[in-house]
MARBA-3410 file (N, C-alpha, C, O; in Angstrom, 1 decimal):
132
85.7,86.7,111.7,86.3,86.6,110.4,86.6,88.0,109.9,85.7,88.8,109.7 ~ 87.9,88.4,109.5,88.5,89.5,109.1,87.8,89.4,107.6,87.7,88.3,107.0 ~ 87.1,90.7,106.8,86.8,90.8,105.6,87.1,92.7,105.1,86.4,93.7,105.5 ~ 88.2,92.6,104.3,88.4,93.5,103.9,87.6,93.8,102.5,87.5,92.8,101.9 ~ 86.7,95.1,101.7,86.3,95.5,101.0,86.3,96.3,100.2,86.0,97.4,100.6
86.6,96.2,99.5,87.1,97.6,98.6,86.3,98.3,97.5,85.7,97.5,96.7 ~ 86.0,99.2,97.2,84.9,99.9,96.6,85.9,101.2,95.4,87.0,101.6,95.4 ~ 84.7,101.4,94.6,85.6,103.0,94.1,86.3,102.7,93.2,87.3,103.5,93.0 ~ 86.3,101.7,92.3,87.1,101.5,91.4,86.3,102.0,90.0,85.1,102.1,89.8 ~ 87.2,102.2,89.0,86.6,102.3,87.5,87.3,102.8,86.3,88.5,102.5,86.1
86.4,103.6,85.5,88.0,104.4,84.8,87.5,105.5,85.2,86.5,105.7,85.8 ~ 88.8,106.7,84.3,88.9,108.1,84.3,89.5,108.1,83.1,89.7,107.1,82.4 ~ 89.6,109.5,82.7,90.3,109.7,81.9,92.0,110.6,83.1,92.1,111.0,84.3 ~ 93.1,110.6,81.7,94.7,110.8,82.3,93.8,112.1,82.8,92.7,112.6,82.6 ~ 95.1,112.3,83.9,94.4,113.6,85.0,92.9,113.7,85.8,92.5,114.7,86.4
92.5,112.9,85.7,91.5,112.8,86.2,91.7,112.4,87.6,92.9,112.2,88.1 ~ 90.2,112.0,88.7,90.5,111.5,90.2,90.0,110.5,90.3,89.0,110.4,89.6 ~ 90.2,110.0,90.8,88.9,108.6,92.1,89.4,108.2,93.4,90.6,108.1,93.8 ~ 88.3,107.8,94.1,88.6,107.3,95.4,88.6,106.7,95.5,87.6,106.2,95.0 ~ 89.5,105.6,96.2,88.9,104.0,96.5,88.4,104.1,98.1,88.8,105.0,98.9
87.6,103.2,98.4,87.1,103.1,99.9,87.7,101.5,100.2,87.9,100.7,99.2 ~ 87.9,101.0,101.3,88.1,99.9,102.1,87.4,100.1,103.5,87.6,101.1,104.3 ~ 86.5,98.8,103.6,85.9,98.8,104.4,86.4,97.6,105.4,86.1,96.4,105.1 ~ 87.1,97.7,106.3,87.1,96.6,107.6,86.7,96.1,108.2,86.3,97.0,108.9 ~ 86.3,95.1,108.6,85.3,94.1,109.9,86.0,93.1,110.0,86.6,92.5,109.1
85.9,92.8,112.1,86.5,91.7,112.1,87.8,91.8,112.6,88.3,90.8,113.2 ~ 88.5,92.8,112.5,90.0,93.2,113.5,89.4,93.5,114.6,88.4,94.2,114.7 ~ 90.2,92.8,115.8,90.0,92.8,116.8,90.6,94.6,117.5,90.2,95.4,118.4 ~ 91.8,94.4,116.5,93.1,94.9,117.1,92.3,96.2,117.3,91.2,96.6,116.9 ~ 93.3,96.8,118.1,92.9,98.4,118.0,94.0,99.2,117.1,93.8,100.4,116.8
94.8,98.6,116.7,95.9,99.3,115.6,96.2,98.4,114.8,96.0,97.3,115.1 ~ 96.8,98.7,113.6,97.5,97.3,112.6,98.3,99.0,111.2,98.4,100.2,111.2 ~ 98.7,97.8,110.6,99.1,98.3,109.4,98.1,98.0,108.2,97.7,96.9,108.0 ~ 97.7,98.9,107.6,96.7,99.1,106.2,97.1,100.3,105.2,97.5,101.4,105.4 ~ 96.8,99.5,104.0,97.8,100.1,103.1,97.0,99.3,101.6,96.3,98.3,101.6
97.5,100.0,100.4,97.3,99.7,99.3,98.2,99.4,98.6,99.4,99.9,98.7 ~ 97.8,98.5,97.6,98.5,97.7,96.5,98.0,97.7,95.2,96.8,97.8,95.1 ~ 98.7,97.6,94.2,98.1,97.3,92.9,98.6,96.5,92.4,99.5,95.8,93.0 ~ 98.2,96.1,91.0,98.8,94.6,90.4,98.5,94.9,88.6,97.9,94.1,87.8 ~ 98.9,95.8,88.4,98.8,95.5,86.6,99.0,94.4,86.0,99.9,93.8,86.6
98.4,93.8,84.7,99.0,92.8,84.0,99.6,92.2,83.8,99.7,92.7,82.6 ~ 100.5,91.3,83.8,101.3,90.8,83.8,102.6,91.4,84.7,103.7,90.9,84.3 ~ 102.7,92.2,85.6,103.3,92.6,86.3,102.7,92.1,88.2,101.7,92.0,88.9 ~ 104.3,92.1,88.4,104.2,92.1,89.8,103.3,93.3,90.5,103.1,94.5,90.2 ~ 102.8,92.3,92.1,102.2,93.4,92.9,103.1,94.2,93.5,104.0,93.7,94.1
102.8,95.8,93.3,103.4,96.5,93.7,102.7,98.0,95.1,101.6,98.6,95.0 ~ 103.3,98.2,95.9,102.9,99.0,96.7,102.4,100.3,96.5,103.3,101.1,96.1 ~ 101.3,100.7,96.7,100.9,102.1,96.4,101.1,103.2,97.8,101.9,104.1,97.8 ~ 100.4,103.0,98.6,100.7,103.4,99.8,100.5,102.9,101.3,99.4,102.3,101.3 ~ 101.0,102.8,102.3,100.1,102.5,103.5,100.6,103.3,104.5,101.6,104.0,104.4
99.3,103.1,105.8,99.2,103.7,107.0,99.4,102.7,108.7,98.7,101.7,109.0 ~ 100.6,103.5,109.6,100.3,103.3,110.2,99.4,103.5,111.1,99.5,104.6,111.7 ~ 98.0,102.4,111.6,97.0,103.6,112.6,97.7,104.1,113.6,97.7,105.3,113.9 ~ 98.4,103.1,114.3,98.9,103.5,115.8,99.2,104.9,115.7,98.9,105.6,116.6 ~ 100.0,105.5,114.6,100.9,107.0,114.4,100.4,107.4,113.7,100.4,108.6,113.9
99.7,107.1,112.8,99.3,108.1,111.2,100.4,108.2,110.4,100.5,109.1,109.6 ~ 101.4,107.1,110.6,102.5,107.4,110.0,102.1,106.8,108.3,101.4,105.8,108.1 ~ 102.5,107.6,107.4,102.2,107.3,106.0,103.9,107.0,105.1,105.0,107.6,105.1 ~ 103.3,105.5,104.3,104.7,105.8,103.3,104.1,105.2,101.8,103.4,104.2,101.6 ~ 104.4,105.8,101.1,104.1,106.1,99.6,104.8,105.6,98.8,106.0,105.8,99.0
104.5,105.0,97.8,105.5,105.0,96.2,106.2,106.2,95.7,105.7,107.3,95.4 ~ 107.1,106.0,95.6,108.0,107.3,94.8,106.8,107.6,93.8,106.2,108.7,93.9 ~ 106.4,106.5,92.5,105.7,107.1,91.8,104.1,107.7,91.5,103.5,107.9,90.5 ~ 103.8,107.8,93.6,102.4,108.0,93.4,102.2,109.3,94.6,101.3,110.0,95.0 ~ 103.6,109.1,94.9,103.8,110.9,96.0,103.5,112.5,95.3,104.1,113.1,94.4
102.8,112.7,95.9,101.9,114.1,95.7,100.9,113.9,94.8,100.3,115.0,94.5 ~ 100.4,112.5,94.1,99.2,112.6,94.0,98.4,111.5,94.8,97.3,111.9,95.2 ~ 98.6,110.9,94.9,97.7,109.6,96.1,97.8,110.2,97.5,98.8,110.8,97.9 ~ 96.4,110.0,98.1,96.5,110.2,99.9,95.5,109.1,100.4,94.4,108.6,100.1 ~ 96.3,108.9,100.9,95.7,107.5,102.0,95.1,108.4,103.0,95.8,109.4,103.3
93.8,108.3,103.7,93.4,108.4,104.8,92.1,107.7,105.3,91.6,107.2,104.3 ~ 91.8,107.7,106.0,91.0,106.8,107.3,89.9,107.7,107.5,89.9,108.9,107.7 ~ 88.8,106.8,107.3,87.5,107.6,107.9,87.2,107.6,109.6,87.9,106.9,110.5 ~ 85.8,108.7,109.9,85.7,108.6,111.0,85.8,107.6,111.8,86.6,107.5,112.7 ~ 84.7,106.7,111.4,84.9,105.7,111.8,86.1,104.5,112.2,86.0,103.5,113.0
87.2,104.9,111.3,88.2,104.4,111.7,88.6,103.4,111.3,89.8,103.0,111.2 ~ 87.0,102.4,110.7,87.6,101.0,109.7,87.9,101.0,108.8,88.7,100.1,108.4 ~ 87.3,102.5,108.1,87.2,102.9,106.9,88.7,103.6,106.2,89.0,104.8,106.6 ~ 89.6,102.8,105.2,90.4,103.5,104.7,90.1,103.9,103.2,89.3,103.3,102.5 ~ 90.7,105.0,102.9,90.5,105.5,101.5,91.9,105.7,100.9,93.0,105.8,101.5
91.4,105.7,99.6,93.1,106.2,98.7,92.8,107.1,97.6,92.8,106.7,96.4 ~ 92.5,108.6,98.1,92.1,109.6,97.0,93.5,110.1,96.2,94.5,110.7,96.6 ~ 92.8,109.5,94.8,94.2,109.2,93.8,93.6,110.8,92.5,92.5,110.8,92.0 ~ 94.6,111.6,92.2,94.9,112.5,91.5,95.9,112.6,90.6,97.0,112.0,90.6 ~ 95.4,113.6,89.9,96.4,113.3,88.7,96.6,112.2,87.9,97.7,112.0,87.6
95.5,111.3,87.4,95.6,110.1,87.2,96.4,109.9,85.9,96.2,110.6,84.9 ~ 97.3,108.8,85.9,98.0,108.3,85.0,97.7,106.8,83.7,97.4,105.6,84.0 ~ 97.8,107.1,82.9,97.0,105.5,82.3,98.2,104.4,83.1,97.6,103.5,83.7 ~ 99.5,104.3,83.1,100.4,103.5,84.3,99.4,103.3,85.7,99.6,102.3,86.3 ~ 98.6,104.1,86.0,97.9,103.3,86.9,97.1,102.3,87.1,96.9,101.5,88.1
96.7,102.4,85.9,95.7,101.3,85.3,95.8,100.0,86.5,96.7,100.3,87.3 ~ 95.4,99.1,86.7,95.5,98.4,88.0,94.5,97.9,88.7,93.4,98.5,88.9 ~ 94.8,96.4,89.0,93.8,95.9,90.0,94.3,96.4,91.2,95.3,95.9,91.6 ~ 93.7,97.6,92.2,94.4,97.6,93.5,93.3,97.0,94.4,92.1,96.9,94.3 ~ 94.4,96.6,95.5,94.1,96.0,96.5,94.4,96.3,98.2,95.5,96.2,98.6
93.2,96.7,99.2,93.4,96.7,100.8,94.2,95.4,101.2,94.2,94.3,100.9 ~ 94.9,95.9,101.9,95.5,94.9,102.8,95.7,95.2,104.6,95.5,96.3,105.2 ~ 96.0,94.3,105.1,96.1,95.2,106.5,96.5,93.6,107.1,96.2,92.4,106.9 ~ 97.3,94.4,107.9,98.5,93.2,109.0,98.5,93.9,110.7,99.4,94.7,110.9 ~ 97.6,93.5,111.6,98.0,93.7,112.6,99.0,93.5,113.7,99.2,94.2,114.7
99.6,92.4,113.3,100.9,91.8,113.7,102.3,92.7,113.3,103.4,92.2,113.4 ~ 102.0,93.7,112.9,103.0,94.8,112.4,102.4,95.8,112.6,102.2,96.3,111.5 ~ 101.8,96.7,113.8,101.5,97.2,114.4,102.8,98.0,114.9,102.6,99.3,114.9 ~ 103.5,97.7,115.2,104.8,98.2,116.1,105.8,98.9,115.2,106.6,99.7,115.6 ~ 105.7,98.1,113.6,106.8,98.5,112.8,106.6,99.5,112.0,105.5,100.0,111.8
107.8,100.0,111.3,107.5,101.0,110.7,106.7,100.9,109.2,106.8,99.8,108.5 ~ 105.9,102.0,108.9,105.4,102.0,108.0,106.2,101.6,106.3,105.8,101.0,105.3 ~ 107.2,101.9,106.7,107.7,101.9,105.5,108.1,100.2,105.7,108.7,99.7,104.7 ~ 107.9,99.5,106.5,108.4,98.2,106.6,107.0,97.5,106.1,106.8,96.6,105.3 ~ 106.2,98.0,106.6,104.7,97.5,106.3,104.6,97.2,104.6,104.1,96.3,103.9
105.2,98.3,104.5,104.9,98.7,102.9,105.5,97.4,102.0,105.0,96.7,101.2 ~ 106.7,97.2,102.4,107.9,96.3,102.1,107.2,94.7,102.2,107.2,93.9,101.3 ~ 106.9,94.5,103.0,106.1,93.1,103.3,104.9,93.1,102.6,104.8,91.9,102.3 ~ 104.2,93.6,102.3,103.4,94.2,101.5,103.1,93.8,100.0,102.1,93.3,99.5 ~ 104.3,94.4,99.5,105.4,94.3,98.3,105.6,92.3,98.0,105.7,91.5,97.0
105.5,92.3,99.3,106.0,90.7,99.0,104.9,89.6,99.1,105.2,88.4,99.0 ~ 103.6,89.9,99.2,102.6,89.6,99.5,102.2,88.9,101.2,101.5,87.9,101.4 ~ 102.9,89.6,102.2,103.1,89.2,103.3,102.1,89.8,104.4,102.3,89.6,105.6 ~ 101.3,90.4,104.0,100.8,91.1,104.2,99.4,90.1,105.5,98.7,89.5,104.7 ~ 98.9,90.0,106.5,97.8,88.7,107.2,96.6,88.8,106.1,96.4,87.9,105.3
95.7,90.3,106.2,94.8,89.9,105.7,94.7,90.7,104.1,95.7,91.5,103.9 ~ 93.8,90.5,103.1,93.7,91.3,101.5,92.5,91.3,101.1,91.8,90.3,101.1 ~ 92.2,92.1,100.7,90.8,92.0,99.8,90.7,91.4,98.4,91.6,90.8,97.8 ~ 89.8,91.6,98.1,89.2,91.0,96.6,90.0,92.1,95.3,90.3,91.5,94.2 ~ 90.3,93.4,95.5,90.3,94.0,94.6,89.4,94.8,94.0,88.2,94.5,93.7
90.0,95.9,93.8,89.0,96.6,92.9,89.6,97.2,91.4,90.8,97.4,91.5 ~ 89.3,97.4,90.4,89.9,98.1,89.3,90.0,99.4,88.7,89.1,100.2,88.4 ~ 90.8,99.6,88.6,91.3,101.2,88.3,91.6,101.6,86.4,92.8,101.4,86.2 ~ 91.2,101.9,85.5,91.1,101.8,84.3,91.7,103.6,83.8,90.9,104.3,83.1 ~ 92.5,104.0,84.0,92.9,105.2,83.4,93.1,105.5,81.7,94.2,105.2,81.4
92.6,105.8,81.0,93.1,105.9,79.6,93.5,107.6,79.3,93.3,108.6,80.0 ~ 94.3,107.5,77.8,94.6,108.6,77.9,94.1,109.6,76.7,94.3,110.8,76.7
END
């Protein structure tokens, strides 16, 4: 049973940092697509960033490039999303996701499917509370 987990959530104050952690178990695969999402209030879920494993290929939100980085722990189950520069617009339930069946495709397609909630597996969420 695939269980994605997500940790690292809370507030900051604007400009401030945090990390989120996602923890995986249960992918068989040796590569997939994983990536992050968020979901403010009354607004649609929208894409923050994701990674291809197979490449390390990364694609981003226009509005979260040069301060969000997605990276992968040693371990390799382990993804993170160390977010800077924090904005109260971030404010957000974000969420792990990961699709091994899109393995092959591009990152920025990952991202796109994503966007649409198409994504195989998601976690529970964690919350991100920025004020300013």
């Amino acid at each position: 049973q695939v269980q994605l987990v997500e940790s690292g959530g809370g507030s900051a104050q604007a400009g401030g940092s945090l990390r989120l952690s996602c923890a995986a178990s249960g992918i068989s695969d040796a590569s997939y697509c994983m990536g992050w999402f968020r979901q403010a209030p009354g607004k649609e879920r929208e894409g923050v960033g994701v990674i291809q494993t197979r490449t390390s290929s990364t694609y981003y939100a226009d509005s979260v490039k040069g301060r969000f980085t997605i990276s992968r722990g040693n371990a390799k189950n382990t993804l993170y999303l160390q977010m800077n520069s924090l904005k109260p617009e971030d404010t957000a339930m974000y969420y792990c996701a990961a699709d091994p069946t899109l393995r092959f495709m591009s990152s920025e397609y990952c991202f796109n499917r994503g966007q649409k909630d198409k994504l195989t597996y998601w976690g529970q969420g964690t919350q991100v509370t920025v004020s300013s």
